[in-house]
C-alpha positions in Angstrom: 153.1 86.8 26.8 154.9 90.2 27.2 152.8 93.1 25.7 154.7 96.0 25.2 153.9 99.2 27.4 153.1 101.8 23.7 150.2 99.4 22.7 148.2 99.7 25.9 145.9 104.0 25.2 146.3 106.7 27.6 143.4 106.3 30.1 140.5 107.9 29.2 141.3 106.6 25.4 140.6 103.3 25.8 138.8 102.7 22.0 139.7 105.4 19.6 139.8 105.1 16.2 142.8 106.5 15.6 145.4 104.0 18.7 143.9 100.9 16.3 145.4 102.4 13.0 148.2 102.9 14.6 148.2 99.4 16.2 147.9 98.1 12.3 151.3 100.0 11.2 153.3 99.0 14.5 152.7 95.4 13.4 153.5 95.8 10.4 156.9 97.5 11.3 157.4 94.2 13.5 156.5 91.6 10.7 159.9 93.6 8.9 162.1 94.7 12.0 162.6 92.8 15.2 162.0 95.0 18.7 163.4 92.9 21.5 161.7 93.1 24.7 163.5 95.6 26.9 162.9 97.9 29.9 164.3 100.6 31.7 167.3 99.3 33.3 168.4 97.2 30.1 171.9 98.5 28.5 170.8 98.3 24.8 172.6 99.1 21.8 170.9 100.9 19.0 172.2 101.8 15.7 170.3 104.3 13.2 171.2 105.5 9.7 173.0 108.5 9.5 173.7 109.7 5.9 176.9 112.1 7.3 179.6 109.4 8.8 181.4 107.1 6.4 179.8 103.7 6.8 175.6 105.6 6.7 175.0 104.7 10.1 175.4 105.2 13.8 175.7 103.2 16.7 175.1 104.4 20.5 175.2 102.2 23.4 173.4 103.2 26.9 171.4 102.2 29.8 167.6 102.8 29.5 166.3 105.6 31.4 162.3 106.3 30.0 160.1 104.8 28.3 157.3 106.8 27.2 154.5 107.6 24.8 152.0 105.6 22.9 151.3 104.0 19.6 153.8 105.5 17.1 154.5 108.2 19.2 156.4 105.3 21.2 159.7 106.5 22.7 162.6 105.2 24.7 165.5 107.5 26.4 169.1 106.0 26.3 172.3 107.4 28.7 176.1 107.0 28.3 178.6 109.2 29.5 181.4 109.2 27.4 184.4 111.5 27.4 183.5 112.8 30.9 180.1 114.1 29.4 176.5 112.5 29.8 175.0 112.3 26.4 171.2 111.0 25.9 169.4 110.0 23.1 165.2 109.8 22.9 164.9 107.4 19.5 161.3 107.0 18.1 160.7 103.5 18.6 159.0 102.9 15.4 161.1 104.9 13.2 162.0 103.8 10.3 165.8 105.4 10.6 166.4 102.7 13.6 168.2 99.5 12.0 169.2 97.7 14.6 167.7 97.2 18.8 170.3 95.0 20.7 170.0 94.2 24.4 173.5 93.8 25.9 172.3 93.1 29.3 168.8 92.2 30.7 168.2 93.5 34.0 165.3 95.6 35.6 166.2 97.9 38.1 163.9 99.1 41.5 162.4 101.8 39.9 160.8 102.3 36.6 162.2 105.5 35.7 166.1 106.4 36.3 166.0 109.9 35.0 167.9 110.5 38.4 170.9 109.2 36.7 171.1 112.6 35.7 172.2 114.1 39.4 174.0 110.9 40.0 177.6 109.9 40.0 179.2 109.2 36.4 179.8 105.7 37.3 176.8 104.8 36.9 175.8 105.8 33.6 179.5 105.1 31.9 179.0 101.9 30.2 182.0 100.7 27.3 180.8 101.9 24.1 182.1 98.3 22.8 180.6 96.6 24.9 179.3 93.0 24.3 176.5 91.1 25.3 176.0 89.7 28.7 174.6 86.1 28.7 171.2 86.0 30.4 170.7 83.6 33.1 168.6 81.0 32.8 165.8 81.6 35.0 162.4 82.9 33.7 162.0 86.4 35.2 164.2 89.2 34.4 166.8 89.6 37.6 166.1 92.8 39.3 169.3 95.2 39.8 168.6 96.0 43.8 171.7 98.6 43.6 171.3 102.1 45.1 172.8 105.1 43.6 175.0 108.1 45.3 174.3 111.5 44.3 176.3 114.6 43.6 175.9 116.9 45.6 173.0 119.2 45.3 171.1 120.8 43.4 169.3 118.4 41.4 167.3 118.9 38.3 164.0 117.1 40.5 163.8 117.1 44.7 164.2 113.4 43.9 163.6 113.2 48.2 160.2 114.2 48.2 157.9 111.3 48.7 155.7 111.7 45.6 158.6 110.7 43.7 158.7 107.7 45.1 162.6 106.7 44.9 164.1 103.7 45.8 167.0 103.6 43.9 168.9 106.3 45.8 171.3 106.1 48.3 169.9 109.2 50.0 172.5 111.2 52.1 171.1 114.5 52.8 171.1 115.4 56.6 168.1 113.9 58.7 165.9 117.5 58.7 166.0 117.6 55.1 164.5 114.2 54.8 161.9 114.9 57.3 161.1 118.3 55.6 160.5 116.4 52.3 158.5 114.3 54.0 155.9 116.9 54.4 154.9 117.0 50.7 154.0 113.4 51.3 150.0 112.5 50.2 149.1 109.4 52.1 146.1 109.2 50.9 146.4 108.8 47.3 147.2 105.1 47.9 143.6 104.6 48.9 141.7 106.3 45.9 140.5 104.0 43.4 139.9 106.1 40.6 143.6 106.8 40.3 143.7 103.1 39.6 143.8 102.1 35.7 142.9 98.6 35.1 143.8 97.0 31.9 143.8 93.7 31.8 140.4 93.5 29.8 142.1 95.8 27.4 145.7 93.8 27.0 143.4 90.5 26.6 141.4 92.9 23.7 144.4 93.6 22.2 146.8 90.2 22.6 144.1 88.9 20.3 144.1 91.3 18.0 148.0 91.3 17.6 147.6 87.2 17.3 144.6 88.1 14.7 147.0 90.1 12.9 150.3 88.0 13.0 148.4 85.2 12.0 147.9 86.6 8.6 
């Protein structure tokens, strides 16, 4: 059963007092409002009450780019570029302004963070603003979009070449010294210490039962 990423603590939190309160009002807010599963790579379509246009709400459609934050503080990063001009929108998952979370099209993508959209061509962050749903396939896992991006030219908002980065959606075509320069900031090592790893699967099983606990009610 999916779990999603805001109800698993920060490491080093793994019990507080204050993540199961929090746990208690996210359910509630998803007895009353449906989250759909998503992740970055899904186009979603999100509309949120907005007391200034004529029909009291908005509607903005985009490609997930972050996820981030946990508990309440839960938060998810949408991209369009419309008119020429990227546009981005963090919404508060659990806010209560959001009315509606639609998933148009259901597809991961290689990595799982595409803030480089930013420094990449416009193409690939221009999605129809009416666009409609795309009919998933029927196959259990979520089909992973293998496609690599081409950048503008630089600069770049991140040095998205250096290793500890760790892109592979990029369609990297800097000149060959470059690469290998960027490949000195490269910490081989780090793949071999343990106590960077974060196990949770006792906690997801801790807190699948509580959520079943609590639905069941």
């Amino acid at each position: 059963r999916f779990l999603s990423p805001e109800f698993i603590p920060p490491r080093g939190r793994t019990d507080p007092l204050k993540y199961y309160i929090e746990r208690k009002d996210m359910i509630q807010r998803r007895k009353v409002f449906n989250i759909p599963e998503f992740y970055v790579g899904h186009v979603l379509a999100v509309t949120t009450a907005n007391p200034h246009t004529s029909n009291k709400s908005n509607r903005f459609v985009g490609i997930c780019i972050q996820r981030g934050g946990k508990g309440l503080g839960a938060t998810f990063v949408l991209r369009n570029v419309i008119e020429d001009q990227g546009v981005e929108i963090c919404y508060e998952l659990y806010s209560p302004r959001i009315q509606a979370i639609e998933v148009l099209k259901l597809e991961k993508r290689l990595d799982e963070n595409l803030m480089y959209l930013r420094d990449a061509l416009p193409e690939y962050s221009t999605f129809d603003v009416n666009m409609k749903p795309v009919p998933p396939m029927d196959q259990e896992e979520i089909p992973v979009n293998k496609l690599q991006v081409r950048m503008k030219p630089k600069p770049w908002s991140k040095r998205w070449e250096r290793p500890k980065y760790n892109i592979k959606g990029i369609k990297f075509e800097l000149p060959e010294h470059k690469m290998q320069a960027a490949q000195k900031w490269s910490q081989p090592w780090l793949e071999f210490d343990m106590l960077r790893e974060y196990d949770t699967s006792k906690i997801e099983e801790k807190i699948r039962k509580e959520l079943r606990e609590e639905l069941e009610k």
